[in-house]
NUTIDO-348820 format. One record per residue: x, y, z of N, C-alpha, C, O, CB in turn. Coordinates in steps of 0.1 Angstrom, whole numbers, padded with zeros to 4 digits. Glycine has a CB too. Example, Ala and Ser with C-alpha at 12.3 -4.5 7.8 and 13.67 -1.06 7.14 Angstrom:
2
PT     nc1     nc2     nc3    cac1    cac2    cac3     cc1     cc2     cc3     oc1     oc2     oc3    cbc1    cbc2    cbc3
PT    0132   -0057    0078    0123   -0045    0078    0132   -0033    0078    0142   -0033    0085    0113   -0045    0090
PT    0128   -0022    0071    0137   -0011    0071    0129    0000    0079    0134    0011    0080    0141   -0006    0057
END
This chain:
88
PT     nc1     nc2     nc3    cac1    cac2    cac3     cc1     cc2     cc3     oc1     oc2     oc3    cbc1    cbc2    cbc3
PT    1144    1166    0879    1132    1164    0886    1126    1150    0882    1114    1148    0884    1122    1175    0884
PT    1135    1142    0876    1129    1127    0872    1138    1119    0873    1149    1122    0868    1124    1126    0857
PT    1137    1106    0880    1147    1095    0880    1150    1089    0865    1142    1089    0855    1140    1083    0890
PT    1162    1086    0865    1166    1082    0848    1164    1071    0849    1159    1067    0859    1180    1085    0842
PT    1166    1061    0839    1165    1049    0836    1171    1045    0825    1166    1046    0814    1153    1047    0836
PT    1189    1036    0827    1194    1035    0816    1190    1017    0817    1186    1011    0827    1210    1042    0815
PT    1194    1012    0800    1194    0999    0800    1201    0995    0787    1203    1001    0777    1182    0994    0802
PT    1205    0981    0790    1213    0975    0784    1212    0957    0783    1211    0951    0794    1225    0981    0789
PT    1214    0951    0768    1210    0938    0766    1223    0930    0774    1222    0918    0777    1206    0936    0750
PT    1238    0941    0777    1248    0935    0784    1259    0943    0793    1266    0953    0789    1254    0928    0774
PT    1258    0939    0803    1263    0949    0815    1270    0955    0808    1265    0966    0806    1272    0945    0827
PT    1284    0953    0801    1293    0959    0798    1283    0970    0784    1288    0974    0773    1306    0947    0795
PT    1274    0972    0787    1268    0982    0776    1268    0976    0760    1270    0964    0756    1278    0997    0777
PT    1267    0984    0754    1263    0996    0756    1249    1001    0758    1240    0999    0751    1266    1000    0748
PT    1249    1009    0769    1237    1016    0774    1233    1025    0769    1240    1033    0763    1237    1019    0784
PT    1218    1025    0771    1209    1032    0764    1200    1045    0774    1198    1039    0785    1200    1020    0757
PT    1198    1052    0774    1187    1059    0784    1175    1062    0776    1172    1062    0764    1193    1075    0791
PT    1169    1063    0788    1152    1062    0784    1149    1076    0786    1150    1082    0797    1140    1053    0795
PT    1147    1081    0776    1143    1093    0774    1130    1095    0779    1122    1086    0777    1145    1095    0761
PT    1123    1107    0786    1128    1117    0793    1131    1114    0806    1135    1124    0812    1120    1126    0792
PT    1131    1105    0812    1132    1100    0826    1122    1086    0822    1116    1083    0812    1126    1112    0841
PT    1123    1081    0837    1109    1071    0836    1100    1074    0845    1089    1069    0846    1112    1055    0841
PT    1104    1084    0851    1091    1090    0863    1094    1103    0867    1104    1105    0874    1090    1082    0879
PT    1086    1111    0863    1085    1125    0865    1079    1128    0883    1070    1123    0889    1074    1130    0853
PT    1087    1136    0888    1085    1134    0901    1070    1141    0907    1066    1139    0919    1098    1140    0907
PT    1063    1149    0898    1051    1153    0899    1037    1142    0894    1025    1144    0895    1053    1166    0892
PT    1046    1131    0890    1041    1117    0888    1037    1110    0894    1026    1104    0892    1047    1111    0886
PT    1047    1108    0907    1051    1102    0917    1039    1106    0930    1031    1116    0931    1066    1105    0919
PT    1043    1096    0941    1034    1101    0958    1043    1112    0962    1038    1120    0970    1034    1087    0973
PT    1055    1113    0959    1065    1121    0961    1060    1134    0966    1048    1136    0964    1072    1123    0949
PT    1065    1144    0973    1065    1159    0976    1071    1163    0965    1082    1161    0960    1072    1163    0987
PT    1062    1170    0962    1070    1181    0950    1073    1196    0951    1077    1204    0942    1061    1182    0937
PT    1071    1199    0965    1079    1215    0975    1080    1211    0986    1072    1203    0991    1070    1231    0977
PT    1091    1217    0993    1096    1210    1004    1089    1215    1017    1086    1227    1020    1110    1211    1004
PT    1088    1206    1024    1079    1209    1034    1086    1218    1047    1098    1220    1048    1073    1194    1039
PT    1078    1220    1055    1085    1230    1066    1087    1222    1074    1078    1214    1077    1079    1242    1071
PT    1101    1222    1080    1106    1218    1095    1111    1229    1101    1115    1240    1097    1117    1206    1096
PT    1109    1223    1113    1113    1238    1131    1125    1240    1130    1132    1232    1124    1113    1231    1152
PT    1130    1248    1134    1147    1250    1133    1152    1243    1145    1163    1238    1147    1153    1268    1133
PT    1141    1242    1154    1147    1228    1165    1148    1215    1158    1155    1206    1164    1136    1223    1179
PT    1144    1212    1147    1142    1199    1140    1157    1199    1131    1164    1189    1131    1127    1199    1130
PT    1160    1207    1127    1171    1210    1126    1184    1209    1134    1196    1205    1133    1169    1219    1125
PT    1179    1211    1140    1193    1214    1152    1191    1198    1158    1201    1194    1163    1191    1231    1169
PT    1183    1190    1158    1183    1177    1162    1188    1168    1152    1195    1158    1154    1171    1173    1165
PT    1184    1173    1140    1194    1162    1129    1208    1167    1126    1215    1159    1120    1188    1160    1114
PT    1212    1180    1129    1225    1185    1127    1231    1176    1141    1242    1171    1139    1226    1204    1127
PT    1226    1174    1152    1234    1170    1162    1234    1153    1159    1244    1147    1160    1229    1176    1177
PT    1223    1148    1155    1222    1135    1148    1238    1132    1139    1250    1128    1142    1208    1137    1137
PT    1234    1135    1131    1246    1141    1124    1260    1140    1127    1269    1133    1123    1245    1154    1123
PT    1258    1147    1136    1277    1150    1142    1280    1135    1148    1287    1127    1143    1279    1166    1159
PT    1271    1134    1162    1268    1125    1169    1275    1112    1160    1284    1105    1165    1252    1126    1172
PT    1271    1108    1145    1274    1095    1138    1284    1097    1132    1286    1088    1123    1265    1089    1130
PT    1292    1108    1133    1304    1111    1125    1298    1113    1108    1305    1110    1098    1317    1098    1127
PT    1287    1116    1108    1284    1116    1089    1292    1128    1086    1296    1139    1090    1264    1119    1082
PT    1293    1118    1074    1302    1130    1059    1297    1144    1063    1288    1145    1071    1295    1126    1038
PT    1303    1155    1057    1301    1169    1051    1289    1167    1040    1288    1158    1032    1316    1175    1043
PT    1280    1178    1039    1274    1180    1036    1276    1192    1022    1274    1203    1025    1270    1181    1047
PT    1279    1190    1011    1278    1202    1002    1266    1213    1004    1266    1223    0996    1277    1196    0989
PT    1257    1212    1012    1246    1225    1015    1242    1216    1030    1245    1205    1036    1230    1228    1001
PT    1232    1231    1030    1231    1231    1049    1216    1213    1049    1210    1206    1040    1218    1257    1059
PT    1216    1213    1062    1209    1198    1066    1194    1205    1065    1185    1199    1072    1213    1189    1085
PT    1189    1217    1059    1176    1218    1063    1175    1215    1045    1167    1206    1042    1169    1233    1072
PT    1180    1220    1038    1180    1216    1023    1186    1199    1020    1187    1196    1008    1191    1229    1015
PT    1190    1190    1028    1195    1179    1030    1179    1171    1033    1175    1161    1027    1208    1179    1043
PT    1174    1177    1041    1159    1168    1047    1146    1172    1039    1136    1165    1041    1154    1172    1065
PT    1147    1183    1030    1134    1187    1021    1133    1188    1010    1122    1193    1006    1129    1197    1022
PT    1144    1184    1001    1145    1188    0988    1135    1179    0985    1133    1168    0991    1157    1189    0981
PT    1129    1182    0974    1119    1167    0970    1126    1160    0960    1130    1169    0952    1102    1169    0964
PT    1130    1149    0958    1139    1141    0948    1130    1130    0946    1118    1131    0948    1154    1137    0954
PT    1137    1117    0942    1138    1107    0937    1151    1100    0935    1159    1102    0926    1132    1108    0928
PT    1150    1095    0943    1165    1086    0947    1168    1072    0933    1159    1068    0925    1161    1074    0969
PT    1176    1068    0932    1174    1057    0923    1175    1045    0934    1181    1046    0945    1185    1057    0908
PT    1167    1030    0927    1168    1023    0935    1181    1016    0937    1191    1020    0933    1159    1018    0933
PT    1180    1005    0944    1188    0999    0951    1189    0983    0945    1184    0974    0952    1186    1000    0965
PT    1193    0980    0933    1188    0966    0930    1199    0956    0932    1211    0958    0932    1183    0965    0917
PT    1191    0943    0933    1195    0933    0937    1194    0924    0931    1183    0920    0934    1192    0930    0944
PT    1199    0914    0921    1199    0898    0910    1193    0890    0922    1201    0891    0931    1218    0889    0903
PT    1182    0884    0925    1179    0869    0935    1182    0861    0925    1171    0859    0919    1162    0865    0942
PT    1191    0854    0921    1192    0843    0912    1186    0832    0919    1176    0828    0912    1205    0839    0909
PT    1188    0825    0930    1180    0812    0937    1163    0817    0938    1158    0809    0946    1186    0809    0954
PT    1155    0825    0933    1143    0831    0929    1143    0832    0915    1133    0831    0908    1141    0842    0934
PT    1151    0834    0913    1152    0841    0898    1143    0855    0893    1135    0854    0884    1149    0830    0887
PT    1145    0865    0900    1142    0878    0896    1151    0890    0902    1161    0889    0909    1128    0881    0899
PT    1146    0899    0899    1152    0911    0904    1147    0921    0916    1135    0925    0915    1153    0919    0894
PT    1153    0925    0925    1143    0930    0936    1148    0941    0937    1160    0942    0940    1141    0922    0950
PT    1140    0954    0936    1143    0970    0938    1139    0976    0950    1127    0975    0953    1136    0977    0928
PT    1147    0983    0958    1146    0991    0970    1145    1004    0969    1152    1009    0960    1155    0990    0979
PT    1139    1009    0974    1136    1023    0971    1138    1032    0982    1136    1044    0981    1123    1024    0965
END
């Protein structure tokens, strides 16, 4: 229920984790119980779904759209800026 956060002074490690996470998701703007969708809402992203050829699913798409998580970000080196830019 918390995004981790490892780091390291060199890619090749050795890495370190930040103990206990860096953000507890009851921390966060986040949902922390999953909210209710229609079972037509369902059946619209299951046909979504099919429709784009997406992967299999290890559990059903109503537990796919509500679980409350915290994704890790998406980062990026801008060297011609020189910083780092995180997507979330």
């Amino acid at each position: 229920r918390y995004i981790r956060l490892a780091y390291a002074d060199d890619l090749e490690g050795p890495w370190q984790i930040h103990p206990p996470g860096s953000l507890q998701i009851s921390d966060s703007q986040f949902l922390t119980e999953p909210p209710e969708i229609s079972d037509e809402e369902v059946e619209r992203m299951t046909a979504v779904r099919r429709r784009n050829g997406a992967a299999a699913l290890s559990h059903d798409v109503r537990t796919e759209a509500t679980t409350p998580h915290i994704a890790s970000p998406d980062v990026h080196v801008d060297e011609a800026n020189r910083r780092i830019v995180m997507y979330f």
